[in-house]
C-alpha positions in Angstrom: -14.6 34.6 62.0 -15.7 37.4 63.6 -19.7 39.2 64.2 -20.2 42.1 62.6 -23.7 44.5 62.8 -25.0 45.9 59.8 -27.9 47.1 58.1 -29.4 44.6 55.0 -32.3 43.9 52.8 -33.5 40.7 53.7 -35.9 40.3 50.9 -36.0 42.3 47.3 -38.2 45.8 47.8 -38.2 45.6 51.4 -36.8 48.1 53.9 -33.3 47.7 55.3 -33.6 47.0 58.8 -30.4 45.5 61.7 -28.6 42.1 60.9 -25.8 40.8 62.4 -23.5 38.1 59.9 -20.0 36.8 60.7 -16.8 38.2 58.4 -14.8 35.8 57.4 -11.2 35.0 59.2 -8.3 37.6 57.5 -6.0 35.6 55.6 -1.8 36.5 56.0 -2.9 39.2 53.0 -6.0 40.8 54.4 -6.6 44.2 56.0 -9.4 44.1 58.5 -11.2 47.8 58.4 -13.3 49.2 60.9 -15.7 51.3 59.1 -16.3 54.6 59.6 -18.3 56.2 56.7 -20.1 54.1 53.9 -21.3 56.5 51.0 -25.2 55.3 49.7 -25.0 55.4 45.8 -28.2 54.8 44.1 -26.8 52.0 42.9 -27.4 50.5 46.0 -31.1 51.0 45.4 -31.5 49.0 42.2 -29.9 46.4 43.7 -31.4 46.0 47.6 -34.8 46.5 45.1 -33.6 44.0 42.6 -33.8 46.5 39.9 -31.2 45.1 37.5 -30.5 41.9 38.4 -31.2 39.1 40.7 -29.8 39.9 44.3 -28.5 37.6 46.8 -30.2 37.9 50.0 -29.7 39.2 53.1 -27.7 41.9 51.2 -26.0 44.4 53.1 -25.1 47.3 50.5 -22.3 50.0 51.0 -19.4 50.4 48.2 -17.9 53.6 49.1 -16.4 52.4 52.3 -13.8 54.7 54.1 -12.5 53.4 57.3 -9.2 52.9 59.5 -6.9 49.5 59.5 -7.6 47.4 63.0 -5.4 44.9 62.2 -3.4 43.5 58.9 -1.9 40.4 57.5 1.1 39.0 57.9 2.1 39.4 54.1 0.9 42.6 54.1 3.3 45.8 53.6 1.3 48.8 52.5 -0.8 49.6 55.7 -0.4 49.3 59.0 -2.8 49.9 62.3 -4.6 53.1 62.5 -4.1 54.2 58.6 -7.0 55.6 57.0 -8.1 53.4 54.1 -10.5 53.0 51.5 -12.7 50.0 49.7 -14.8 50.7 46.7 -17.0 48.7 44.5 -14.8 45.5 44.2 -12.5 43.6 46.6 -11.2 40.9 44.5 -10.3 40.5 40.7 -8.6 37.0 38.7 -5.0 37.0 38.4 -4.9 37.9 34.9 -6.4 41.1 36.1 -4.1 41.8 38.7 -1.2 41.2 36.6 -1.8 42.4 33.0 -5.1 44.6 33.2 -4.3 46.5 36.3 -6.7 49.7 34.6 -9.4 47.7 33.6 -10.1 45.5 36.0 -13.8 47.2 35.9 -14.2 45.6 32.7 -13.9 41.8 33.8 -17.5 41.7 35.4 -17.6 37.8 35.2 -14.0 37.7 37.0 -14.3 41.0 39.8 -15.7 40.2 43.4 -17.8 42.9 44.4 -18.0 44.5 47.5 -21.6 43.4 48.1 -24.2 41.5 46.1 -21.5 39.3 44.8 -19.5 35.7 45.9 -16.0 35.8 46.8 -13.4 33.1 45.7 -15.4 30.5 48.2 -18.6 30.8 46.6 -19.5 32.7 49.9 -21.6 35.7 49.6 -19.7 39.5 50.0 -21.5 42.1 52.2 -21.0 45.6 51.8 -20.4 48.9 54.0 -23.3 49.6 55.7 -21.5 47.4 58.3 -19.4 48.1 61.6 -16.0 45.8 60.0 -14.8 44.5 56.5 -12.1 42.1 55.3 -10.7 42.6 52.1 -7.5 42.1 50.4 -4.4 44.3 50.7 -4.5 44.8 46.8 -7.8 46.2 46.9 -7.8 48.6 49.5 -6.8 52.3 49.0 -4.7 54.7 51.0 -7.2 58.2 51.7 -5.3 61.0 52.2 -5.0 62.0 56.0 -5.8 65.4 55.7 -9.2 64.5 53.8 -12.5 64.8 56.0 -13.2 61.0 56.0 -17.0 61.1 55.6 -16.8 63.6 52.6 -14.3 61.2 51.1 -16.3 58.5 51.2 -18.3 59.2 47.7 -15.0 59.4 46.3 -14.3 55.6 46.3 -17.7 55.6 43.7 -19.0 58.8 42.9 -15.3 60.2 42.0 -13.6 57.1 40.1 -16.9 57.4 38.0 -16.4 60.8 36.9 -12.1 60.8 37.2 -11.8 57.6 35.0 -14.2 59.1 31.8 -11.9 62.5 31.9 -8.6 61.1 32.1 -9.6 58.8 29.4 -10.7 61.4 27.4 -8.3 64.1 28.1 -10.4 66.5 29.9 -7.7 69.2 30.7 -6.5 72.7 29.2 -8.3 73.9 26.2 -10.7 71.7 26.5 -14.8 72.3 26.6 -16.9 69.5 28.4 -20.1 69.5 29.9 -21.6 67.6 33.0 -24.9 66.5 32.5 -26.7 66.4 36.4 -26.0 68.1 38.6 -26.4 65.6 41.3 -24.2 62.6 43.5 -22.0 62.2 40.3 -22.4 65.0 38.1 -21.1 67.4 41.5 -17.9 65.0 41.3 -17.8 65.7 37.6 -17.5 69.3 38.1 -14.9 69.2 41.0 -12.9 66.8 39.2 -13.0 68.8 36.0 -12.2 71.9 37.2 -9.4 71.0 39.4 -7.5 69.2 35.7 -8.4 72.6 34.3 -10.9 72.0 31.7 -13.9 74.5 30.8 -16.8 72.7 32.7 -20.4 73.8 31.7 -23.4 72.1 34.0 -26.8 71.1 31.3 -29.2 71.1 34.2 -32.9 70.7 33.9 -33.5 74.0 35.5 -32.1 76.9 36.4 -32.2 76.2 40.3 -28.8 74.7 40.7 -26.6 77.2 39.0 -25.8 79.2 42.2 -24.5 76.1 43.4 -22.7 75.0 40.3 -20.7 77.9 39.7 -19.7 77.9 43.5 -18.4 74.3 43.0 -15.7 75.5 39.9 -18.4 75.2 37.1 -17.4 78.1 34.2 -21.0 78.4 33.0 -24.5 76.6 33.5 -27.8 76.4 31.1 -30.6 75.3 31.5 -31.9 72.4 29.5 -35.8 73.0 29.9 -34.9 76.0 28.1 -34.9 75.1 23.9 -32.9 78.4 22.9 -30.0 76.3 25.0 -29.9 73.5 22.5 -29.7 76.2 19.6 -26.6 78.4 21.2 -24.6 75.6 22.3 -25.0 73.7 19.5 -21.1 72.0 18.6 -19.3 73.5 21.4 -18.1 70.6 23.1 -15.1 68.6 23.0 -16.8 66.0 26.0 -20.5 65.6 27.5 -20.4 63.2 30.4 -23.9 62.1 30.9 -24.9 61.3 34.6 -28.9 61.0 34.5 -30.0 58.0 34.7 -33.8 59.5 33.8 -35.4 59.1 30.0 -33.8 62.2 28.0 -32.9 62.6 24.4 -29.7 61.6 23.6 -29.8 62.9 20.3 -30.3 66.7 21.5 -27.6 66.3 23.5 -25.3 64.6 21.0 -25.5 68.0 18.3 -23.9 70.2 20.9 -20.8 68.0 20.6 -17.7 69.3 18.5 -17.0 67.4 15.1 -15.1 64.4 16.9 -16.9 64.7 20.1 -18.0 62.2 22.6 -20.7 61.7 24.9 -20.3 59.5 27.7 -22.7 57.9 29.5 -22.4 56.6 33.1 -26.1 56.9 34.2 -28.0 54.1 33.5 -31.8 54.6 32.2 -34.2 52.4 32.9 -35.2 51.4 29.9 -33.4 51.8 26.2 -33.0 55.2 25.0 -33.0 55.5 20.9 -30.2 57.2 19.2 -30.5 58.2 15.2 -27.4 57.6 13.2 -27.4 61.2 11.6 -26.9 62.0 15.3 -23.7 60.7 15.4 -22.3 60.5 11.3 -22.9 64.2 10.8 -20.1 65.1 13.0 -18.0 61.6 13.6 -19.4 62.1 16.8 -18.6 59.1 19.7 -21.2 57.8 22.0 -19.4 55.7 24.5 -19.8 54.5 28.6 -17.6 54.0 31.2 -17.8 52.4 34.4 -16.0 53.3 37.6 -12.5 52.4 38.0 -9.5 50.2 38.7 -8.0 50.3 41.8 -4.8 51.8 40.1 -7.0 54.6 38.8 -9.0 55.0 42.2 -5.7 55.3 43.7 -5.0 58.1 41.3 -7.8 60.0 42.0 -8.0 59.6 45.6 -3.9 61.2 45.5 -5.3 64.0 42.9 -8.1 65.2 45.8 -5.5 64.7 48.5 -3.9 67.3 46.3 -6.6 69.6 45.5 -8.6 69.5 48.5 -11.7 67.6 46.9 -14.1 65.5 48.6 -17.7 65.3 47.9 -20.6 67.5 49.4 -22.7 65.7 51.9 -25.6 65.4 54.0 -24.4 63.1 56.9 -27.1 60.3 58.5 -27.4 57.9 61.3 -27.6 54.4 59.7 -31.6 53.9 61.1 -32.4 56.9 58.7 -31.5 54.8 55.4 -34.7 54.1 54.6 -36.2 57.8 54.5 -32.4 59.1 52.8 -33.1 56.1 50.1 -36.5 57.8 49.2 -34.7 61.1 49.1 -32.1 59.7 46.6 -34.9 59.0 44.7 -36.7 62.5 44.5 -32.9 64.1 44.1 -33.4 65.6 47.7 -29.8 65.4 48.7 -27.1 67.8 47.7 -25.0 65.8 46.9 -24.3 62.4 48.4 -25.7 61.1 51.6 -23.0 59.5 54.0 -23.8 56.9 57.2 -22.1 57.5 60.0 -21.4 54.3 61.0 -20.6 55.0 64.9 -24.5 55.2 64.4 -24.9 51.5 63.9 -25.4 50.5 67.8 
């Protein structure tokens, strides 16, 4: 076993302050990672403040982890020393997974390790990237393109899979119309992403102060949604909505400016439940559906799609003692668009 410094929430709704823990041994199929960049999801805020559901403590967050290989394995074959590698929200998965649902492993909650917050096969408890090192098993860690900054590819290994997986699934590409609701960690993803498969991306942001931004990242067009007339002239033009607020809005607005077979897709999650009518959704055979990241042969995918278009996500980078302050930020949307640790910070 071997020490390794981090950042953790000791208790649930306390700051994150320095803890050291010891990484397990690698095992003749592990790849230990020295971390270089750990993306900060908001994610990681419900669960440090034990928002939706009961945390393990100390928790040491991080689950868009991009780092290089110190050392592998003696079973292992796909990396070597020095290659610049990637670990996102799960490092571990049942062998039913591995073997017959390799694209949804997402979708096995009760049989997926996560990266942090979670217990491996031991019973042990898993801690996350906002830490100097990290062990995980050659089948869950990704090859990042070389020529890809490294900190801005970080958000990838969450941010991106949650966008990528909900437009390949839905055929976001040529001729077709979707809109990104947020403009913000994900919905910024959602628009790269889109635009790169060639779809017609529109931003439905709550005001008008992000459209400079969105049309420079590949959106076609941008509306304001405190604006009602926006409701009226884009009602059933949309062959896809992805959803990516996790604040209280009205689904069923949102729902009429689908096309007759539409589908909205949620992958912010609200607080609390958000009513939907039925006329909402039987006056058009609309769809409302959610999706959740994505499988490591998916992640994979998208990380080779960036690689090939250049796309990694816009960030603001930090020193790991300024987590605390960037996690209020998160919070107020004061980041555009995904905070990043450097982890060389963590001394």
């Amino acid at each position: 076993m071997t020490l390794a410094k981090a950042y953790a929430a000791l208790e649930p709704k306390k700051p994150l302050e320095p803890f050291t823990f010891e990484r397990r041994a690698p095992n003749e199929d592990d790849v230990v990672i020295d971390i270089l960049y750990s993306g900060v999801c908001h994610s990681d805020i419900h669960q440090v403040r034990d928002e939706w559901f009961p945390g393990i403590y100390p928790q040491v967050p991080g689950h868009e982890i991009v780092g290089r290989v110190r050392e592998v394995g003696s079973k292992v074959t796909k990396f070597k020393e020095g290659d610049a590698v990637g670990v996102g929200c799960f490092v571990d998965s049942c062998i039913h997974c591995q073997t017959r649902d390799v694209d949804r492993e997402q979708y096995m909650p009760e049989q997926a390790v996560m990266t942090y917050n979670s217990r491996d096969r031991d019973g042990l408890p898993t801690y996350g990237g906002y830490s100097d090192h990290i062990v995980v098993k050659e089948g869950y860690v990704l090859k990042v393109p070389e020529h890809l900054p490294l900190d801005g590819a970080a958000p990838l290994l969450c941010a991106g899979i949650t966008l990528w997986s909900p437009l390949k699934h839905w055929n976001a590409g040529p001729g077709k119309k979707v809109a990104i609701v947020g403009l913000g960690g994900l919905g910024h993803m959602g628009v790269k992403l889109g635009h790169a498969l060639g779809a017609e991306i529109t931003v439905l942001s709550q005001s008008l102060a992000k459209k400079d931004d969105a049309l420079a990242l590949g959106a076609d067009h941008y509306y304001a949604t405190n604006d009602a007339e926006t409701f009226k002239t884009l009602a059933g033009s949309f062959d896809l909505i992805i959803n990516t607020v996790s604040a209280p809005i009205d689904w069923n607005a949102y729902l009429g400016l689908l096309k007759i077979d539409g589908t909205m897709v949620l992958v912010g999650v609200p607080e609390n439940p958000v009513p939907v009518h039925a006329f909402s959704l039987i006056m058009g055979r609309r769809s409302l559906a959610g999706s959740s990241i994505g499988s490591i042969k998916e992640t994979q995918e998208m990380l080779d799609f960036c690689g090939e278009h250049n796309i990694v996500s816009d960030i603001e980078l930090i020193d790991i003692q300024s987590i605390n302050e960037a996690y209020e930020r998160v919070i107020k949307s004061d980041v555009r668009y995904r905070f990043v640790i450097d982890i060389a910070s963590l001394k």
